[in-house]
N, C-alpha and C positions, 0 to 999 in steps of 0.2 A: 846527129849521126844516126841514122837508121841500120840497126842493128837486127832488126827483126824481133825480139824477145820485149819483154816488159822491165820498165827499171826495176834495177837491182833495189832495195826498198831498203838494208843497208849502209851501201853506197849515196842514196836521196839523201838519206838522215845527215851521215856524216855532213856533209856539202852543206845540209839547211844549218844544222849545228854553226858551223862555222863560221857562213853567212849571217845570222846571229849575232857572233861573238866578234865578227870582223864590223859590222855594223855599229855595234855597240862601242865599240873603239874607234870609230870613225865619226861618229857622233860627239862624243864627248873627249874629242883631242886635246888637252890640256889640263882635264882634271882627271888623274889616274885612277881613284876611285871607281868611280862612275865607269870606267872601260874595262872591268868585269863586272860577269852576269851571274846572280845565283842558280842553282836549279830549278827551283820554282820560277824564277823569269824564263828563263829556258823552257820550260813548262807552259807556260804562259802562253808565248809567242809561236810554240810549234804545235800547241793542241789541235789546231786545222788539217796539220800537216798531212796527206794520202798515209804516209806510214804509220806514222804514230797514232792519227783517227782509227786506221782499222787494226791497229794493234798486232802491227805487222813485226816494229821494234820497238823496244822498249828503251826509251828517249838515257836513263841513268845508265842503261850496259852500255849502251851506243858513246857517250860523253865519257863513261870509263875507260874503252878503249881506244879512246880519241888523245885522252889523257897519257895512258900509258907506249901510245904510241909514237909522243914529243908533238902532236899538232894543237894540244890545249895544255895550259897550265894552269893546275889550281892555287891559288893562293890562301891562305889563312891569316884572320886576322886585318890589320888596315885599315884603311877606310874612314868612315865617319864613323864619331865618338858613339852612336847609338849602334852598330853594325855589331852580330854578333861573332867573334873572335874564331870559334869553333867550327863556324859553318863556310865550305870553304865556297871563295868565287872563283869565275872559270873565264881565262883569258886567251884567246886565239897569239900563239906563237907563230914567230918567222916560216916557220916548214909548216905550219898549218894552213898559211897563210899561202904557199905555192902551191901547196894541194889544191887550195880552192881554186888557182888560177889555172893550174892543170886539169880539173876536172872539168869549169865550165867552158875554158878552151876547148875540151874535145864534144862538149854537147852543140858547140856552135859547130861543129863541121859540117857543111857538106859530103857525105855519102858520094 
């Protein structure tokens, strides 16, 4: 969709956030565990990212308000016996999950 302006840097994050966590879930369908991501995997995997390289968003307010806004959940606790209990993981939720399909739906449009 040619909008004329520059992505919203934001809006990128959330989307990559997602993608992420919607991947990570897709990935390891069967073993619950494994289908959330710590921060630091998060971390990991978007350090490349146009936003977060140039320190446009800051990757923990951005998954904060991803959180608070029902499109991730964090979990605490779980997992395998060596996983530390206090640190929580981050799972892409149902409404998270339409956002993502709504957001790269409108980047495929045609203009």
């Amino acid at each position: 969709m040619a909008t004329g302006g520059p992505p919203d840097p934001v809006r990128a994050t959330f989307v990559a956030i997602l993608q992420q966590l919607n991947r990570a879930e897709s990935i390891h369908e069967g073993r619950d565990h494994q289908q959330a991501l710590y921060l630091d995997e998060l971390e990991r995997s978007l350090r490349r990212f146009w936003a977060v390289d140039e320190k446009r968003v800051k990757l923990p307010l951005a998954l904060g308000l991803l959180v608070h806004n029902g499109l991730v959940r964090a979990e605490s606790g779980g997992g395998p016996p060596a996983a530390d209990p206090r640190r929580p993981r981050y799972r892409i939720t149902t409404e998270g999950k339409q956002f993502l399909v709504d957001a790269l739906a409108k980047t495929d449009r045609i203009a």
